[in-house]
N, C-alpha and C positions, 0 to 999 in steps of 0.2 A: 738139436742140430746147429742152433745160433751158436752155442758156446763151443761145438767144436769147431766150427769154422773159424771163432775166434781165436780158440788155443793154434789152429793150426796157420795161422798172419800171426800172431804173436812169434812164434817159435820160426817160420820162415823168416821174418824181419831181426831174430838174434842171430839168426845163421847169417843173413848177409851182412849185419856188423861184425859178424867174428869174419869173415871170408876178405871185408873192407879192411882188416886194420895196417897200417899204415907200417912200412921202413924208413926210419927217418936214418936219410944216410947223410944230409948234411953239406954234400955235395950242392952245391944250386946254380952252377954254370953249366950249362949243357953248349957245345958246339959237334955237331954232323956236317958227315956230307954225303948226297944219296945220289940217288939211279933212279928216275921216272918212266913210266911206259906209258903211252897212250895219252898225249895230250888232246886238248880241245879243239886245236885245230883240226885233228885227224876227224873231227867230227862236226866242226860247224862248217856252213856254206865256204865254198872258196871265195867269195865275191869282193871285190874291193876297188878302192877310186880306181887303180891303176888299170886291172883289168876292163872294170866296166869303161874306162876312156878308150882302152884298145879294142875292147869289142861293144860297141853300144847296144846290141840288139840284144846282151847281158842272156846268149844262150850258149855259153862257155858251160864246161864241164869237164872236172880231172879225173886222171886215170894212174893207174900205176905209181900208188901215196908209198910212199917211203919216209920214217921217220929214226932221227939218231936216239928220239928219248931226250930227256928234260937230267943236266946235274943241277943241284942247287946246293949252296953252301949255307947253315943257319946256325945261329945261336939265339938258346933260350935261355932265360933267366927262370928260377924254380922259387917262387915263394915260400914262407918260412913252416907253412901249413904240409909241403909239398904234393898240394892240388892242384894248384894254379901251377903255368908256368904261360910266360908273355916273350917275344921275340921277334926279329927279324931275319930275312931271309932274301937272299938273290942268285938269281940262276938263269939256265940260259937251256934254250931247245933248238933245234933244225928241222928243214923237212923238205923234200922234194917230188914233183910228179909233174907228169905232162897232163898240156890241158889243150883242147880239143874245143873246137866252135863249129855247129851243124854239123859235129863229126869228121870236121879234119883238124888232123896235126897243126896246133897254130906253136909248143914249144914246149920247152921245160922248165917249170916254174921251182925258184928255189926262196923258201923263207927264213926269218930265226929271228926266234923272240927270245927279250931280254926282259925280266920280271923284277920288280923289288914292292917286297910286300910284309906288313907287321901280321904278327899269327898267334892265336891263344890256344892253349890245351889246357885240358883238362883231364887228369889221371882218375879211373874210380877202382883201379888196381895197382897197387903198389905195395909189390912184397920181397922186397931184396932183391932179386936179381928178375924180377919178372913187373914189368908194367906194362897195364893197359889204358889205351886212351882213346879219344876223341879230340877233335879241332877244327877250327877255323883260320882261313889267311884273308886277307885282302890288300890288294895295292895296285900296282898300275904295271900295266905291259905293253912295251913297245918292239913295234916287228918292224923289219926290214924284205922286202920282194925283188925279184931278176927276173923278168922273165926274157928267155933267151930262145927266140923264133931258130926255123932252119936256116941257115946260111944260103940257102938258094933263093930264098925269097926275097934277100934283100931287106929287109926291117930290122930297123935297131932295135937295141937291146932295153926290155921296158924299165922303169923301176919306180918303187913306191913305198909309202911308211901308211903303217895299219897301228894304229894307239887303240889300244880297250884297257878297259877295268879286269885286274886280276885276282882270282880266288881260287881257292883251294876249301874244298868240306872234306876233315875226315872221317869217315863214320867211326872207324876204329883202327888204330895202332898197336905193334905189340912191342916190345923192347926187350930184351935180353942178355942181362950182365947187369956190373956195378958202374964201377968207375969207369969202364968199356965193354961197349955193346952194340949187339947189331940188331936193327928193326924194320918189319915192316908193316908198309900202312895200305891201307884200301880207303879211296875216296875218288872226288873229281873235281878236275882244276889242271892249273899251272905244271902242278908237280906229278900227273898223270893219277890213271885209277889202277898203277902198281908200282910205290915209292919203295926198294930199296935202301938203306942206309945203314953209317958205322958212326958213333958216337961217341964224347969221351965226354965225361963230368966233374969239374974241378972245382975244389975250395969252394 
């Protein structure tokens, strides 16, 4: 029973190097530019100096989230292995909703973060016109806040600056084409957890 179990991790681990082997196109500039769904803010706390100074009893809560989606422009670099590839990356998101203190209308809040962050992939498929991958980003994000009460109330208009650390995991990417190609990715981060993108690879 040992020896067929071993015959059968032997011959599974030739299948995955034959399924691994590698198109070396030679290409090792990569630059895109995508389409993000679903960033982080749509899901962390709203909370922040500006608001908690306007409401201190910090029992604010928003309603009616609306988001434009995250573009980001990046270029990677493709090592000569093409496994690696290293890069950077900057882009930009919006979003809006009214937010609401012990349940009344206090306005409508408007954000937009701006990202610039370096990011690693790793390809464990690369077969001519089809790659698959995985990655990492990290860098720093900075957002800008409005918030803008009713006009009947009388209260100015708030505003504020929110700084975090920015990242991006992708669990897996897919790419499609040579020299031009479209991709996309599933992960969470900056760049949401559904990255559209168009690609082109040169020299």
């Amino acid at each position: 029973m040992q020896k067929v179990i071993l015959l059968v991790v032997f011959l599974a681990f030739i299948s995955i190097s034959d399924a691994q082997s590698y198109y070396r196109s030679y290409d090792h500039h990569d630059i895109s530019i995508s389409y993000g769904l679903f960033q982080p803010d749509q899901f962390r706390s709203v909370e922040s100096d500006m608001l908690d100074e306007r409401f201190p009893t910090k029992r604010y809560v928003r309603d009616e989230y609306h988001s434009t989606g995250s573009v980001f422009l990046t270029y990677r670099h493709m090592f000569r292995n093409e496994l690696f590839l290293w890069g950077i990356t900057v882009g930009a998101s919006s979003s809006n909703c009214k937010i609401y203190n012990v349940g009344q209308y206090e306005g409508e809040l408007k954000r937009q973060f701006y990202t610039l962050a370096l990011e690693w992939e790793y390809r464990y498929v690369n077969q001519g016109t089809i790659q698959v991958y995985s990655g990492i980003g990290l860098g720093f994000t900075y957002g800008t806040e409005e918030l803008t009460p009713p006009s009947e109330t009388g209260l100015p208009v708030g505003t504020g600056n929110i700084s975090t650390i920015g990242y991006q995991l992708n669990a897996v990417g897919i790419r499609i084409g040579k020299k031009f190609g479209g991709y996309v990715e599933f992960g969470y981060g900056y760049k949401g957890i559904v990255n559209l993108g168009f690609s082109v690879q040169l020299f």
